[in-house]
FIPA-859040 format. One line per 5 residues: number of its first residue (from 1); for each residue x, y, z of C-alpha. Coordinates in Angstrom, 2 decimals, padded with zeros to 5 digits. Layout:
<nodes>
NUM	X:Y:Z | ...;
</nodes>
This chain:
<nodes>
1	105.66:126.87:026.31 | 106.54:130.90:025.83 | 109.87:131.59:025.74 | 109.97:135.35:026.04 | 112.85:137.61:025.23;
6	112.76:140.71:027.38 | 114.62:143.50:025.38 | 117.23:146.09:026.50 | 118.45:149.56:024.52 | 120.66:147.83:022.02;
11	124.07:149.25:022.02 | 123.90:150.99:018.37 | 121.38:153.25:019.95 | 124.16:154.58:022.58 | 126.91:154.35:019.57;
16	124.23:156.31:017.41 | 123.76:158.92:020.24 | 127.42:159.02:020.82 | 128.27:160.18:017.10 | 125.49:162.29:016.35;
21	127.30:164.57:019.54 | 130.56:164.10:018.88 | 131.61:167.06:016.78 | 129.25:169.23:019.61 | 131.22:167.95:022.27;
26	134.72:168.75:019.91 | 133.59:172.56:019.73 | 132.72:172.75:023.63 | 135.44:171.20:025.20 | 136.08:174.28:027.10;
31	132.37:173.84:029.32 | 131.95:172.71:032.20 | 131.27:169.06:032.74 | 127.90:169.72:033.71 | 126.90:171.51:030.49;
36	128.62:168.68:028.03 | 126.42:166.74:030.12 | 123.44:168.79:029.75 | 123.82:168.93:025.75 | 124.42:165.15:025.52;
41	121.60:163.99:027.42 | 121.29:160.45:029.22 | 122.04:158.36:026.68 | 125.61:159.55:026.55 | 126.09:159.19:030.03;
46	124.79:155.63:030.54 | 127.40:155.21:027.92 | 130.07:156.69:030.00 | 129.68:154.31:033.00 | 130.72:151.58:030.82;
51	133.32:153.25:029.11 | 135.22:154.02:032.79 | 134.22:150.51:033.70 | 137.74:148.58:033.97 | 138.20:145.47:031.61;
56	137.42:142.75:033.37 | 134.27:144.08:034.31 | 133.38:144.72:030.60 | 131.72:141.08:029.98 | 129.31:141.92:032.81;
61	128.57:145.01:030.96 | 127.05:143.52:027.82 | 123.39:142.57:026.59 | 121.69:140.89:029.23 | 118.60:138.48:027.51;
66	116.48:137.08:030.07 | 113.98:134.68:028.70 | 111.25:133.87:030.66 | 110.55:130.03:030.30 | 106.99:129.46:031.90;
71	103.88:130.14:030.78 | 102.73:131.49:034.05 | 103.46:132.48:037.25 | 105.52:129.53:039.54 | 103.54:130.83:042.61;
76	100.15:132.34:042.96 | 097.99:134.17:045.57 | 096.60:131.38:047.83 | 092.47:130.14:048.21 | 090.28:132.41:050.31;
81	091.46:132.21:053.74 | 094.58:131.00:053.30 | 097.71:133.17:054.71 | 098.51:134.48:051.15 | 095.27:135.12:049.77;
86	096.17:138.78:048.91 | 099.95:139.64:048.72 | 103.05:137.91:047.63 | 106.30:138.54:046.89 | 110.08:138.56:047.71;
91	110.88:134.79:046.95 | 114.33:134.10:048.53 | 115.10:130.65:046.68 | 117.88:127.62:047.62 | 118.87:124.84:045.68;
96	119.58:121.92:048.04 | 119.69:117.89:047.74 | 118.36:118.30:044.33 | 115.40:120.54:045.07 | 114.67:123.84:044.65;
101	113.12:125.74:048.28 | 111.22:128.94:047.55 | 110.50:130.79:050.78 | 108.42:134.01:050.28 | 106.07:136.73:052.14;
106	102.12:136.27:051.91 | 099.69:138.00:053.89 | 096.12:138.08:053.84 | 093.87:142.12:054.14 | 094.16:145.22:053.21;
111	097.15:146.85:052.21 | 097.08:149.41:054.80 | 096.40:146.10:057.47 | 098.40:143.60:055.90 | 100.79:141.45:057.94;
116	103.33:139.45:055.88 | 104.40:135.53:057.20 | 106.82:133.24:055.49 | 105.85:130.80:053.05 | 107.59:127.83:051.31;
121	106.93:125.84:047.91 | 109.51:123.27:046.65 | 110.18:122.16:043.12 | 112.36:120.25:040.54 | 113.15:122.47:037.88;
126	112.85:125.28:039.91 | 109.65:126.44:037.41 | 107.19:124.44:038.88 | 106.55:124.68:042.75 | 104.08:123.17:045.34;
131	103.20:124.89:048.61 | 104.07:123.08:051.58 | 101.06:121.72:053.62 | 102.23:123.30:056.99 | 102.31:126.88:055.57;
136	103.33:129.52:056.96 | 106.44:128.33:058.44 | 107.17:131.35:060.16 | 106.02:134.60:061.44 | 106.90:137.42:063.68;
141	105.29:135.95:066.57 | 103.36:139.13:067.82 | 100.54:139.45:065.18 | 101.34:143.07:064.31 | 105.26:143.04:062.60;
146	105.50:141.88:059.17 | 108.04:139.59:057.71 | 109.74:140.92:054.83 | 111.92:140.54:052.26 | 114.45:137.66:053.44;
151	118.02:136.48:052.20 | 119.04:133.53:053.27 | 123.02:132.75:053.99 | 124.09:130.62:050.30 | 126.24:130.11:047.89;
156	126.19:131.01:044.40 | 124.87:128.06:043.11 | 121.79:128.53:045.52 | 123.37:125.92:048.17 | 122.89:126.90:051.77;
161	126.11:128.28:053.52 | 124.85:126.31:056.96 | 126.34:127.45:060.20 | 126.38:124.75:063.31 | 124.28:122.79:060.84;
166	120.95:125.59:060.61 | 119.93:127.81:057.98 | 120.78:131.28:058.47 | 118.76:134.02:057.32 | 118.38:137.59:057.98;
171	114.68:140.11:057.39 | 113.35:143.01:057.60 | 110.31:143.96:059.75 | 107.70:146.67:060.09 | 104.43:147.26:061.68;
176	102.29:148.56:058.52 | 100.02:150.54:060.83 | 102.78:152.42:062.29 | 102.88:155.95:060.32 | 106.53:156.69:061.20;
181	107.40:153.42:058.68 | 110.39:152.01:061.00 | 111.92:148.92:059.48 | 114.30:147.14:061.43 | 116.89:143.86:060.99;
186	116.35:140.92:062.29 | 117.70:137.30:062.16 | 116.29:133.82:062.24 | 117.79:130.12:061.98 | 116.61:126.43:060.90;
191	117.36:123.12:060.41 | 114.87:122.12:058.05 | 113.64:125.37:056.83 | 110.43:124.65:058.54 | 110.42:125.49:062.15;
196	112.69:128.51:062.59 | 114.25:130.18:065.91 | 112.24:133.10:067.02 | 113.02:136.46:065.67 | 116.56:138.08:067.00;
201	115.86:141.94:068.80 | 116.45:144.27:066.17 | 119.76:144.64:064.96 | 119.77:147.76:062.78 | 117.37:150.27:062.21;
206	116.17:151.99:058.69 | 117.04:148.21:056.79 | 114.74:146.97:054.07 | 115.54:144.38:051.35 | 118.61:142.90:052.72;
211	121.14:141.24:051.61 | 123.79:138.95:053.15 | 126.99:137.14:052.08 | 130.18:135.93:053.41 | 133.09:136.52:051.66;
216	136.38:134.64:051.63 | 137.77:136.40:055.01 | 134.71:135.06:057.04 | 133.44:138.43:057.46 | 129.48:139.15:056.18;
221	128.91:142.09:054.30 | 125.35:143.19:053.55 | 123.33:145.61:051.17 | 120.70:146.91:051.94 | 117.86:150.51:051.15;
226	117.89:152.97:053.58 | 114.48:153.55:054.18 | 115.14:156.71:056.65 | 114.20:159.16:053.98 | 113.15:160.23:050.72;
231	114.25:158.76:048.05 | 116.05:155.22:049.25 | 119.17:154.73:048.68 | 121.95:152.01:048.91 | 124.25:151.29:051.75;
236	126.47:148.20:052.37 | 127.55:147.32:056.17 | 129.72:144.88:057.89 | 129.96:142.28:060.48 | 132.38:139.92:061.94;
241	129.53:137.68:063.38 | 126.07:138.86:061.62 | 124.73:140.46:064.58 | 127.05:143.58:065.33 | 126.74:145.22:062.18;
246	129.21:148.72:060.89 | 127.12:150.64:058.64 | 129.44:152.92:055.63 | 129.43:156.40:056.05 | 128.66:156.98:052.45;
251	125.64:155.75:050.31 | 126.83:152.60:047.36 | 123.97:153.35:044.59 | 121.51:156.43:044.22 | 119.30:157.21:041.38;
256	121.27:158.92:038.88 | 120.65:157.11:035.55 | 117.87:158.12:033.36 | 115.49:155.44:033.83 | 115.43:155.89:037.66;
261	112.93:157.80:039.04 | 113.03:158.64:043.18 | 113.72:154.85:045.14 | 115.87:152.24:044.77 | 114.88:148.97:046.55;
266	115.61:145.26:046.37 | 119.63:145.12:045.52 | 120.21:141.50:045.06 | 123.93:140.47:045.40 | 126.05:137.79:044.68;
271	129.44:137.30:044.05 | 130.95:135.58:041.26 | 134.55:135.47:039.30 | 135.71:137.80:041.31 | 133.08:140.34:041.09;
276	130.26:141.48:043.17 | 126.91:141.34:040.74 | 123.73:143.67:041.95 | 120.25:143.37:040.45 | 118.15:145.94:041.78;
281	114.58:147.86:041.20 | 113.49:151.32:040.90 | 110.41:152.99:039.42 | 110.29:153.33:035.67 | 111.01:156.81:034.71;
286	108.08:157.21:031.90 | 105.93:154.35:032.79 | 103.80:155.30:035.11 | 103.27:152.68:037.56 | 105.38:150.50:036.41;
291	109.23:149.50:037.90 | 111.98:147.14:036.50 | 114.91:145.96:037.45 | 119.08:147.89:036.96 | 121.73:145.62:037.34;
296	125.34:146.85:038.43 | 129.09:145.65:039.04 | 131.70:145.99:041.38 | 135.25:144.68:042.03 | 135.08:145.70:045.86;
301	131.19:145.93:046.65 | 131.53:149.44:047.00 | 132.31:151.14:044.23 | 129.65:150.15:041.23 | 129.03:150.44:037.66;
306	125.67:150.47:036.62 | 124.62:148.45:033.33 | 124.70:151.22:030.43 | 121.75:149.36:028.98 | 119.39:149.74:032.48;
311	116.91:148.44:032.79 | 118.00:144.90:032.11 | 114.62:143.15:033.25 | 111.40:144.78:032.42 | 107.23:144.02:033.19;
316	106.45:142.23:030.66 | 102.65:143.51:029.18 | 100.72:141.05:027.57 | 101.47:138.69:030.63 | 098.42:140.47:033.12;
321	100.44:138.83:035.77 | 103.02:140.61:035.71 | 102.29:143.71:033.83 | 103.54:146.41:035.98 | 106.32:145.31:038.34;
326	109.06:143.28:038.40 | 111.02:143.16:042.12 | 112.34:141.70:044.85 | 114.25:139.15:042.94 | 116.34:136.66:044.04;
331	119.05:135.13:041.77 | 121.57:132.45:041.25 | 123.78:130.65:038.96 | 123.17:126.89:037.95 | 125.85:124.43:037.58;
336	125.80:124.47:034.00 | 126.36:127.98:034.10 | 123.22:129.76:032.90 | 121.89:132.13:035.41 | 117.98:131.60:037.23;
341	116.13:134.98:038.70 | 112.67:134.29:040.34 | 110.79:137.41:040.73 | 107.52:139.10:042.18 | 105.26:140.65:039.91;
346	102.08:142.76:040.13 | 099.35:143.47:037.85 | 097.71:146.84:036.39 | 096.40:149.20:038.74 | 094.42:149.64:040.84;
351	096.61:147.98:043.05 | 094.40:145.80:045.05 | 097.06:143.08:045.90 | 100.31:144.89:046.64 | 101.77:142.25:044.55;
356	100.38:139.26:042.85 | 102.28:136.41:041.65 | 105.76:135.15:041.52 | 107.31:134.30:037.94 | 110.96:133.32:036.68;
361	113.26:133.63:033.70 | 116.82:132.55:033.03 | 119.69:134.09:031.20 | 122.73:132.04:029.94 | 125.05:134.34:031.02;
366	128.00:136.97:029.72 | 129.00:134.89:027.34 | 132.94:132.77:027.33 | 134.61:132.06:030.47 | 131.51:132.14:032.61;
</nodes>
């Protein structure tokens, strides 16, 4: 068995960085912001953000080693003919009566004529999975909207939050041969994850790669990329009853750190000690092709600190698998404490499956008082 260590900008690089500027940044305190900026180049501000980071965000701040524990991917493309014999990705994962449910979006085509349904594979250890004979369990209903990119109502140890006793989950759709690319929100609901309610009308516009939780007050906040324009960004909304949502005037994450280059898609939130925790993808500044995944913290879901060491999760080369991307991630913390992130993945171009296989890794966490 591989146990991989994926491998982030150690810290003495920023410290080195740091120091090798500071006597430039002594004899030009009188410039502007934006030139001190401009002489000490990204490294130095990565550094910043966790400098201005308050304390007890620090421990959320440090080294992040994911290791990825499988030898291969936990879910691959399906046979010829079946519904996910070209495309998959987005796993949205739940941890419930002592099995692990991995939901996730396969399609069959083209890429420009692919349609994405919901599929499901259960497991133990939640690194080996079996399909479930009945897949898909759920589609649009009208043969030309896509199902994409689902988060399911939980709690942070994966358990569904139920609600009158059904699963509650909320997607984002799209018709992929419609050039104006409208995504909208929708909502579905289960009692066995198997046979689902039919799709709510849409309840926002411009939503991809949603993300829903309820916080201590009852009220559901979401994240979420704007998909209106070039690049993406990051908004959060708000909703007393998951259907009537209040979108935030202002954007919560753009691309400003180095490694970013134009969108950023798939924020994955949870909340935990007090904190909200985002994982999210962009494209790879420098790597053609390739994206990884940012992480960031925030005391109030709003305001965020991204991870001076972005990105935290990277594609991982000699696995062909998953060579080139790592997204749409979904994430939670075990009851012993270590943390479990499946992902999708996608192999070197050209890209003839828009993505290719699902893998996993874990991470044991920030370190004391977990």
């Amino acid at each position: 068995m591989s146990r991989r260590a994926v491998a982030t900008h150690p810290a003495s690089v920023l410290v080195r960085i740091s120091r090798s500027h500071y006597s430039t940044v002594m004899n030009a305190a009188f410039l502007s912001a934006a030139v001190i900026v401009s002489l000490l180049g990204a490294g130095w501000r990565n550094q910043a953000v966790a400098e201005i980071a308050p304390a007890a965000m620090e421990r959320w701040l440090a080294p992040q080693e994911w290791l990825r524990d499988v030898d291969g991917p936990v879910v691959s493309l399906g046979k010829s003919g079946e519904f996910d014999d070209m495309h998959l990705f987005a796993p949205m994962v739940a941890r419930d009566a002592g099995k692990f449910l991995l939901w996730y979006c396969g399609s069959r085509g083209a890429v420009s004529e692919r349609i994405f349904r919901l599929g499901l594979a259960t497991g133990e250890d939640g690194r080996h999975f079996i399909k479930h004979a009945a897949n898909p369990v759920f589609d649009f209903g009208d043969k030309l909207h896509s199902v994409l990119t689902p988060t399911l109502l939980r709690h942070l140890d994966g358990s569904p939050m139920r609600e009158n006793s059904r699963l509650r989950v909320w997607f984002s759709s799209t018709d992929f041969t419609d050039k104006s690319g409208r995504h909208t929100l929708h909502e579905t609901t289960s009692e066995d994850g198997l046979n689902w309610s039919a799709p709510s009308p849409a309840l926002l516009e411009n939503v991809y790669a949603p993300t829903v939780l309820k916080v201590a007050d009852g009220e559901y906040r979401m994240w979420f990329a704007d998909v209106s324009k070039e690049p993406w960004i990051f908004r959060t909304a708000t909703s007393r009853d998951g259907r009537a949502w209040q979108v935030a005037a202002e954007p919560v994450l753009v691309a400003d750190q180095a490694w970013e280059q134009g969108r950023l898609f798939y924020p994955s939130v949870v909340q935990a000690d007090g904190m909200f925790l985002m994982w999210y993808g962009s494209y790879w500044r420098g790597h053609p092709s390739n994206t990884a995944l940012g992480f960031a913290v925030s005391s109030d879901g709003v305001k965020w600190h991204k991870h001076p060491q972005n990105p935290v999760f990277r594609p991982d080369p000699p696995r062909a698998w998953e060579s080139h991307y790592t997204t749409s991630q979904s994430v939670m913390r075990l009851p012993d404490g270590s943390w479990r992130m499946w992902y999708a993945a996608r192999t070197a171009p050209p890209f003839r499956h828009k993505y290719f296989s699902i893998g996993t890794a874990r991470w044991t966490g920030p370190g004391a008082g977990k």
